[in-house]
C-alpha positions as CSV (number, residue, x, y, z in Angstrom):
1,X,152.6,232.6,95.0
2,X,156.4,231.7,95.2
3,X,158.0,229.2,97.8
4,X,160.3,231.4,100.3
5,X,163.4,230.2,99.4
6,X,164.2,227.9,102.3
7,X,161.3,226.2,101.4
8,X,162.4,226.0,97.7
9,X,166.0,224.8,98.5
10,X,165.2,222.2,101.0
11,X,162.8,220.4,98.7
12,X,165.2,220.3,96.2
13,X,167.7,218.6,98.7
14,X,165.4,215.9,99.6
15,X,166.2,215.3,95.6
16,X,169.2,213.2,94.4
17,X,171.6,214.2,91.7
18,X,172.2,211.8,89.3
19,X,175.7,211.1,90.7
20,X,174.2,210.3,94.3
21,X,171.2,208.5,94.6
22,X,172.0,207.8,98.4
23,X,170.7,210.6,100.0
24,X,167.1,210.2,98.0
25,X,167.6,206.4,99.0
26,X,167.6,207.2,102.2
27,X,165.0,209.9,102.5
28,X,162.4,207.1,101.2
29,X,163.5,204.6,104.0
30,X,163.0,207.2,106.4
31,X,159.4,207.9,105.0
32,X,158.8,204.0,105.0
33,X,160.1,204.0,108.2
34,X,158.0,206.6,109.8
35,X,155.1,205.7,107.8
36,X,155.0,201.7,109.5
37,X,155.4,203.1,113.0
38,X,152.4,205.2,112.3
39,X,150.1,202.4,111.2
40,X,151.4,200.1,113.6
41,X,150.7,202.9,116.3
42,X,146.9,203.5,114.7
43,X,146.0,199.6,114.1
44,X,147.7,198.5,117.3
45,X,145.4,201.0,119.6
46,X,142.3,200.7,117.2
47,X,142.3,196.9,118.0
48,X,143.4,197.4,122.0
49,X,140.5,199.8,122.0
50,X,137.8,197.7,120.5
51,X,138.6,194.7,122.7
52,X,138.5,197.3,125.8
53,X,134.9,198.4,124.5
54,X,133.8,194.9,123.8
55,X,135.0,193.6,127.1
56,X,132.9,196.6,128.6
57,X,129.7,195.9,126.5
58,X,129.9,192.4,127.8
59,X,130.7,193.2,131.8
60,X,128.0,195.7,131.1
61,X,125.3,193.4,129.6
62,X,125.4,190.9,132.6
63,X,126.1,193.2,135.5
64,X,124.9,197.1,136.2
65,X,126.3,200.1,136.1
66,X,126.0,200.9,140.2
67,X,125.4,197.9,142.9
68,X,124.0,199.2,145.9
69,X,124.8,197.1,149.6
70,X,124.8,197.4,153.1
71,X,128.3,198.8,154.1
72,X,128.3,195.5,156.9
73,X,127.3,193.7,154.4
74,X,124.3,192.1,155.9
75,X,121.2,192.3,153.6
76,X,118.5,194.3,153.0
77,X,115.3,194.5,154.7
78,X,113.0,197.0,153.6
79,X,114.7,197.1,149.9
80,X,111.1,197.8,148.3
81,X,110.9,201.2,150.0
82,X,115.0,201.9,149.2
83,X,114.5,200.6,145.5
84,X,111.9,203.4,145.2
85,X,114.6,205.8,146.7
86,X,117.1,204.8,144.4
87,X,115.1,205.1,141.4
88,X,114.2,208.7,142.2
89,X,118.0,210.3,142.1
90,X,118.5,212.0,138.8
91,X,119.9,210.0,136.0
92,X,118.7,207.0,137.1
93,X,117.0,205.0,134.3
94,X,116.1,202.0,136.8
95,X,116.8,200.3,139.6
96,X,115.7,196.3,141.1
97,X,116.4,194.1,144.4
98,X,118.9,191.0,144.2
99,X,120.3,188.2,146.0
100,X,123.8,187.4,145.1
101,X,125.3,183.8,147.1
102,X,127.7,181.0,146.5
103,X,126.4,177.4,145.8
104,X,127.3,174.2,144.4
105,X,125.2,172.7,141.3
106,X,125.4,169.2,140.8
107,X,124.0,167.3,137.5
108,X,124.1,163.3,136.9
109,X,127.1,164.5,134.6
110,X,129.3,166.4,137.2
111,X,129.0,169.2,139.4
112,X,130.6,172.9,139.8
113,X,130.8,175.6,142.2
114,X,128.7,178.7,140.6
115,X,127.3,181.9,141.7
116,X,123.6,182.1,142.3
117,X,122.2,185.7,141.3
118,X,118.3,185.8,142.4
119,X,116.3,188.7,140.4
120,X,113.1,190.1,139.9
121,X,111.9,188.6,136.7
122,X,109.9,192.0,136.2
123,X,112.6,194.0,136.5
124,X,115.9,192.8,135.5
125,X,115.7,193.5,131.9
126,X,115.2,197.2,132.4
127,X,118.6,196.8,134.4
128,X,120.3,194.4,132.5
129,X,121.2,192.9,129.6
130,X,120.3,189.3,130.6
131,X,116.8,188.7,128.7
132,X,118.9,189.5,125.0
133,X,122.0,187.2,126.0
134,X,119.0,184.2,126.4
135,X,119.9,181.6,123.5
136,X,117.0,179.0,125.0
137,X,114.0,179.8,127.5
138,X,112.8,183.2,128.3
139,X,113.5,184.7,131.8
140,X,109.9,184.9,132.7
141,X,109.7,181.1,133.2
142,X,111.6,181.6,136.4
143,X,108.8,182.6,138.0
144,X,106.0,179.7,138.6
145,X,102.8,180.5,137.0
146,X,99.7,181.3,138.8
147,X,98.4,177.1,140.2
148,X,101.4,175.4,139.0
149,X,100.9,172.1,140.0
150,X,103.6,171.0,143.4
151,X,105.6,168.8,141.8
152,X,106.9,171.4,139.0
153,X,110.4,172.1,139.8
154,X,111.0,176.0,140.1
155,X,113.3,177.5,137.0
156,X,116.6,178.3,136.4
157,X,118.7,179.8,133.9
158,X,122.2,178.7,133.6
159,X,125.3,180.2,131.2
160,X,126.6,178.0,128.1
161,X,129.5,176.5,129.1
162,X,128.3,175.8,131.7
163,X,125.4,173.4,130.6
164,X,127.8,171.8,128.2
165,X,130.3,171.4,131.5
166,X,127.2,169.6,133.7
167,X,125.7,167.6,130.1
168,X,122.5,169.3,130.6
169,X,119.6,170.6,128.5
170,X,116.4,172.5,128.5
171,X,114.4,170.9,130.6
172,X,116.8,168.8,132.8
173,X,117.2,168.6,136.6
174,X,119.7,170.7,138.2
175,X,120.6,170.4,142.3
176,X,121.8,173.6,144.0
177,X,123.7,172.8,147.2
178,X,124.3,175.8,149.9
179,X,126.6,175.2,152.2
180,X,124.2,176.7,154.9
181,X,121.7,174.3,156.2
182,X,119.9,173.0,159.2
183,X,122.0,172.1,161.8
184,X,121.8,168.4,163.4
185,X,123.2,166.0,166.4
186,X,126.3,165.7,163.2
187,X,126.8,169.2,162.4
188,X,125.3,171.0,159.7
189,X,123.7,169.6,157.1
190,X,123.5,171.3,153.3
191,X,120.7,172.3,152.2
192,X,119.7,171.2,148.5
193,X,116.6,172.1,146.4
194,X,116.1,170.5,142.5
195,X,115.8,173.0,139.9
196,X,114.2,172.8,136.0
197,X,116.5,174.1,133.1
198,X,114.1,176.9,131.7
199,X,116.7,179.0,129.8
200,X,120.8,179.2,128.6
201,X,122.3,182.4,128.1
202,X,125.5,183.2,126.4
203,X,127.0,187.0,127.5
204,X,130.1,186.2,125.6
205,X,132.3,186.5,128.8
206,X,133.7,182.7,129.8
207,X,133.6,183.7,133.3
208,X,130.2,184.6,133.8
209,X,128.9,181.9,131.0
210,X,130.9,179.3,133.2
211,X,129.9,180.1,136.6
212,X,126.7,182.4,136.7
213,X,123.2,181.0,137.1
214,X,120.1,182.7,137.5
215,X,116.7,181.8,139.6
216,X,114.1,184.0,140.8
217,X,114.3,186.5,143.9
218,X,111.4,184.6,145.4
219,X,113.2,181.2,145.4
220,X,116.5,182.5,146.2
221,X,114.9,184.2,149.3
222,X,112.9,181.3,150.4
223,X,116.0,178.9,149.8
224,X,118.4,180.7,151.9
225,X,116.1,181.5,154.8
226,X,116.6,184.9,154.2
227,X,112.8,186.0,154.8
228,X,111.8,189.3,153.0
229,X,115.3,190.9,152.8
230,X,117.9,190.5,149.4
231,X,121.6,191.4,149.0
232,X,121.6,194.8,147.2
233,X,119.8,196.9,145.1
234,X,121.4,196.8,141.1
235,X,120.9,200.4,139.1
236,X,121.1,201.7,135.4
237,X,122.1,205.0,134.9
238,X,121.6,207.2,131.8
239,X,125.4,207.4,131.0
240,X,127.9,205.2,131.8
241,X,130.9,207.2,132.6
242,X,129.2,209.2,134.7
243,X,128.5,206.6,137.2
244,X,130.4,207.4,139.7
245,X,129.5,210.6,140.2
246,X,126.0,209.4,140.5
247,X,126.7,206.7,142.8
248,X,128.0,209.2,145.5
249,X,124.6,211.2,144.6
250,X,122.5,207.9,145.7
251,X,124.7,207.4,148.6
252,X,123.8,210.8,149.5
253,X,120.2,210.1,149.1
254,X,119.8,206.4,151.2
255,X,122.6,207.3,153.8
256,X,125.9,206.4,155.0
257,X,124.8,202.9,156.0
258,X,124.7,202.1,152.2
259,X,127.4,201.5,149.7
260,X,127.0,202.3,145.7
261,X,129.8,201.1,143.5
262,X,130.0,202.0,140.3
263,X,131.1,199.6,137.4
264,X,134.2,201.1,137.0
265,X,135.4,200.8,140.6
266,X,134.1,196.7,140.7
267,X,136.4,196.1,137.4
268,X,139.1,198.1,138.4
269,X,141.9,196.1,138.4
270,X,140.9,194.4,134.9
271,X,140.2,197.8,133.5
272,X,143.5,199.4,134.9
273,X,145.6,196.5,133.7
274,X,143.9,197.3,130.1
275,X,144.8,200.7,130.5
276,X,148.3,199.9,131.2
277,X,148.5,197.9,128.7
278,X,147.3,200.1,125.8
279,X,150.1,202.9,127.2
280,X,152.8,200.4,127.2
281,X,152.1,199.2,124.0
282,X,151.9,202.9,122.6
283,X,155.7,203.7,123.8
284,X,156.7,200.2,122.6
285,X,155.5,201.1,119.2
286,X,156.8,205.1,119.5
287,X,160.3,203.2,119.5
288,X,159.4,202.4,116.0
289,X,159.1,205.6,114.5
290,X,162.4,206.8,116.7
291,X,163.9,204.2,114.6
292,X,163.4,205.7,112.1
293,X,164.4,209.3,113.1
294,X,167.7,208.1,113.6
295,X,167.7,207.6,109.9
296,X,166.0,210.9,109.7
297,X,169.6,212.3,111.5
298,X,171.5,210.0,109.5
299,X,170.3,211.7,105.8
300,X,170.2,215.3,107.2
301,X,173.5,215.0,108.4
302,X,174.5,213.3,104.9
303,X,173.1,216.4,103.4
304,X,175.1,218.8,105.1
305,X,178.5,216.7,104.0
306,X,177.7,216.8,100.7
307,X,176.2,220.1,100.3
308,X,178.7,222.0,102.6
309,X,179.7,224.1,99.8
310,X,176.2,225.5,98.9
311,X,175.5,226.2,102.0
312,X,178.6,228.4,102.5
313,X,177.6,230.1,99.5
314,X,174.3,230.6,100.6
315,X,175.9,232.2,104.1
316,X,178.3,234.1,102.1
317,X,175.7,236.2,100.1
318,X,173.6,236.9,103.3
319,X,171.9,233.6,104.5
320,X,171.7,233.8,108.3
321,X,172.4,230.7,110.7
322,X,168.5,230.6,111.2
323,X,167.7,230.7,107.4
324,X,169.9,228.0,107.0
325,X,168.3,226.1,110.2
326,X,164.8,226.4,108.6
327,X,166.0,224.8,105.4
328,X,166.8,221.5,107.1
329,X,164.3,221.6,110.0
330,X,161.7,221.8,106.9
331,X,163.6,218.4,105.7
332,X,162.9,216.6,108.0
333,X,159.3,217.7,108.7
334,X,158.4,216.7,104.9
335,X,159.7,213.3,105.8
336,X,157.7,213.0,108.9
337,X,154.4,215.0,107.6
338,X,154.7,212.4,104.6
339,X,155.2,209.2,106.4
340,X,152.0,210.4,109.1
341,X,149.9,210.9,106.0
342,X,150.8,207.9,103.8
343,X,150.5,205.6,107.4
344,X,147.2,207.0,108.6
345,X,145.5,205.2,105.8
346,X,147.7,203.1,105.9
347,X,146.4,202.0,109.6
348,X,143.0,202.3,109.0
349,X,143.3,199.9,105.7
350,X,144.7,197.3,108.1
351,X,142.5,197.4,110.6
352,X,139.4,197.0,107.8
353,X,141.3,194.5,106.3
354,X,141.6,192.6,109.9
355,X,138.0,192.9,110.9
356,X,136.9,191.9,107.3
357,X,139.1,189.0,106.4
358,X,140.7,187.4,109.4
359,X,138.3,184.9,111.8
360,X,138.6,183.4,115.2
361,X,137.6,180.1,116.3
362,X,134.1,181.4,118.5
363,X,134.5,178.3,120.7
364,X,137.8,179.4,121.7
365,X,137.8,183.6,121.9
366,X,133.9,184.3,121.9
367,X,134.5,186.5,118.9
368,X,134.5,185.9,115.4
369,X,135.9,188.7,114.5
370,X,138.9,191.1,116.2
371,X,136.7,194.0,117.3
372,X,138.4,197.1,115.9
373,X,137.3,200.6,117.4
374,X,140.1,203.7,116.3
375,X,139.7,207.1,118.0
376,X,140.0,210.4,116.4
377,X,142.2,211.2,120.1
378,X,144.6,208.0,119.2
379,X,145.1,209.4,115.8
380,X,145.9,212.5,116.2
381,X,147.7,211.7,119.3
382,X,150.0,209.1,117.1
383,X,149.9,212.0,114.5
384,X,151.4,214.8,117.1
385,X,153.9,212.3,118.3
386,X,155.2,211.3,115.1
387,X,155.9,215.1,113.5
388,X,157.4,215.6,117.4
389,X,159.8,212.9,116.9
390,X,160.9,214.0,113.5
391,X,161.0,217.2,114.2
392,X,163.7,216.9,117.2
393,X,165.8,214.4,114.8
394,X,166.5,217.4,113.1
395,X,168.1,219.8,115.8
396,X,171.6,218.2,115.5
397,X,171.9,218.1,112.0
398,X,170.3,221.5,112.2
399,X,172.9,222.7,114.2
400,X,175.8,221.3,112.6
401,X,175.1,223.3,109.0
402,X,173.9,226.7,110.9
403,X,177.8,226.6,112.6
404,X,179.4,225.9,109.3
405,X,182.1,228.8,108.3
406,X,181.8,229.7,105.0
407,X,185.4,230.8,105.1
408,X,186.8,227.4,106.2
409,X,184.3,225.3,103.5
410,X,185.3,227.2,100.5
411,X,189.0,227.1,101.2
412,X,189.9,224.3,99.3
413,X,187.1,224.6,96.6
C-alpha cells in the first residue's frame, strides 16, 4: 500500500540534502528535545507518586482509615455497644475503642512531650498496622497477665527515635506525666505513673516514631480517671478511597452526636500540598518540551524557506493550501510521535535505574531506596500533552507555506 503523497513528501523533508545538513540537524535536536521533556515528565511523576503512596502506606499503617468522636469532643461512654454498631455498616472490615491524650515521658536520660494512644491489645491489629511495625516486644505484653505480681510495672510500647532520644531499652523504666492531677492546698499536682519498656516500633514516619507511644486501654483509662469511657472508636474499611463515603454511612448509622473522619480529610493539608506539588512540577517540566517546540517552529519554518520553490510547484500542478498544510503538520507530529516514543522508555529506564542503583542514608530519609510508582494515567497523560504541544508548533509554519503564491516564488527562479 503506497504513502499518500503528503505523507511521502514530508518524510522526505525531514531529510537533508547533502548541501544542507541544517535542517536534519535540527530535526534531531528537536527529537532530543522532546524526547528529555518526556522522560523527565514520566520519571519526575513516577517518583512524586511513589513517595505519595509510601507516605500513605505509612500514615495508613499507624493510624485508620475512619476515627469516630463525640462532635463535643467529650468521650465515650457506652463505646462497647457503639463499636458493635460501627462494625455492622457495610464495608467495614473492623472497628476498636481508643484513648488518645497528651503527656510528658521522662527517662534518667531526658524527657519529651509525646502522644499517649491507649488500645485494645485484642483488637488493634485487625485495625492497624502497629503489631508488623514492632522491631522489639509484642503488643500483647501491654496487657498484664492473669496474677502478675504488684510490683510489675504495666507495659508500654514506644517509637524508635524516640527510645534512642530518652537512652532507653527493652525493659527500662519510663514516667508518663499528665498534666491533670489531683488538686491540693498548692494547686494541681501532676499525676505520674512508671511504665516497663515491652516493645519499639518503627512505622517509618519520624513524626509518629518520635512522639507516639502506646499502653493499654485499660491503663490509659484508669490513669486519666476516665472510668469506663475512651476517646473514639478507630475503623478499617474494605477500600481506602472509598472512605469517605462510608464514613457519612456510619454517621448515619450512630447519629448526629458522632463524628467519622476519614483519612483523607485528617491529612488533608499534607495530602493537598502533595497534590499541588505533583501539578506544579508537571507544568514546570511541560516548559521543557515547549522548549523544544519552539525548535520544532524554528525547522518547519526553515523548511518552508528553503523549499519555497517545490512547494509552488506542488500548488501549481493542483496541490491545495490544505494538502500543503498536511505535509508540514505531519512534520512536525513525526518529531513529536518520535521523541514520546524514544522518551517513554526512556523514563521508565531511569526510574529502574534510580530505584536499583541509587541509596539513601535510612537514618536520615527512612528509605533506602527512592520509592518509584508510574501510572499508566501519568503516561499517557505526558504522552497526549507532548503530541499536543508539537502539534500546535506547527500551525504557524503551517500557515506561512499554505499562503505562499506560486506566482510570486517562481518569479525569479
Amino acid at each position: 500500500m503506497s504513502l499518500p503523497y503528503e505523507a511521502f513528501i514530508g518524510l522526505r523533508y525531514l531529510r537533508a540534502k547533502r548541501r544542507n545538513r541544517t535542517i536534519s540537524f535540527n530535526t534531531l535536536i528537536s527529537i532530543i528535545g522532546v524526547t528529555i521533556g518526556v522522560a523527565a515528565l514520566i520519571a519526575t511523576l513516577g517518583i512524586m507518586t511513589g513517595f505519595k503512596e509510601d507516605l500513605q502506606a505509612k500514615i495508613l499503617g499507624t493510624n485508620s482509615h475512619i476515627i469516630v468522636t463525640t462532635r463535643t469532643g467529650e468521650s465515650i461512654k457506652d463505646y462497647a455497644t457503639l463499636t458493635d454498631k460501627v462494625a455492622a455498616v457495610p464495608e467495614v472490615v473492623a472497628a476498636t475503642p481508643f484513648i488518645f491524650k497528651q503527656v510528658l515521658l521522662t527517662s534518667e536520660s531526658g524527657s519529651h512531650g509525646v502522644v499517649l494512644r491507649g488500645v485494645d491489645v485484642r483488637r488493634e491489629p485487625t485495625v492497624t498496622e502497629i503489631a508488623k511495625t514492632l522491631r522489639a516486644g509484642r503488643l500483647e505484653e501491654l496487657d498484664q497477665p492473669p496474677g502478675a505480681p504488684p510490683l510489675l510495672l504495666p507495659g508500654i510500647i514506644i517509637g524508635k527515635e524516640l527510645a534512642l532520644r530518652l537512652g532507653v531499652f527493652m525493659g527500662d523504666r519510663l514516667n508518663v506525666v499528665s498534666p491533670v492531677g489531683p488538686i491540693s492546698a498548692l494547686g494541681l499536682i501532676p499525676k505520674v505513673r512508671s511504665y516497663r519498656v515491652v516493645g519499639v516500633f518503627e512505622s517509618g514516619m519520624y513524626e509518629y516514631d518520635s512522639s507516639l507511644v502506646y499502653v493499654s486501654i485499660k491503663q490509659a483509662q484508669e490513669f486519666f480517671n476516665m472510668g469506663d469511657t475512651v476517646t473514639g472508636i478507630e475503623v478499617k474499611v474494605a477500600d481506602i478511597f472509598a472512605a469517605d463515603r462510608i464514613a457519612q454511612a456510619i454517621e448515619h448509622t450512630i447519629g448526629f452526636h458522632y463524628w467519622a473522619r476519614d483519612w483523607m480529610k485528617l491529612n488533608k493539608n499534607l495530602f493537598s500540598a502533595l497534590k499541588l506539588e505533583k501539578f506544579m512540577m508537571f507544568i514546570l517540566l511541560v516548559l521543557v518540551v515547549i522548549v523544544a517546540s519552539f525548535n520544532i517552529v524554528s525547522t518547519l519554518t526553515m523548511i518552508v524557506v528553503e523549499k519555497h520553490r517545490e512547494i509552488a510547484i506542488l500548488k501549481a500542478m493542483g496541490a491545495t493550501g490544505q494538502a500543503v498544510t498536511r505535509i508540514f503538520m505531519l512534520n512536525g507530529l513525526v518529531i513529536g510521535i518520535v521523541g514520546t516514543v524514544i522518551g517513554i522508555p526512556l523514563g521508565y529506564s531511569f526510574c529502574w535505574a534510580i530505584q536499583t542503583f541509587y541509596t539513601l542514608p535510612g537514618d536520615v530519609y527512612y528509605l533506602s531506596r527512592i520509592p518509584v510508582n508510574i501510572k499508566i494515567v501519568d503516561v499517557v497523560t505526558v504522552a497526549v500533552s507532548a503530541i499536543t504541544i508539537t502539534f500546535l508548533a506547527t500551525l504557524h509554519p503551517c500557515r506561512q507555506a499554505a499562503r505562499l503564491d506560486p506566482a510570486e516564488a517562481l518569479r525569479y527562479e
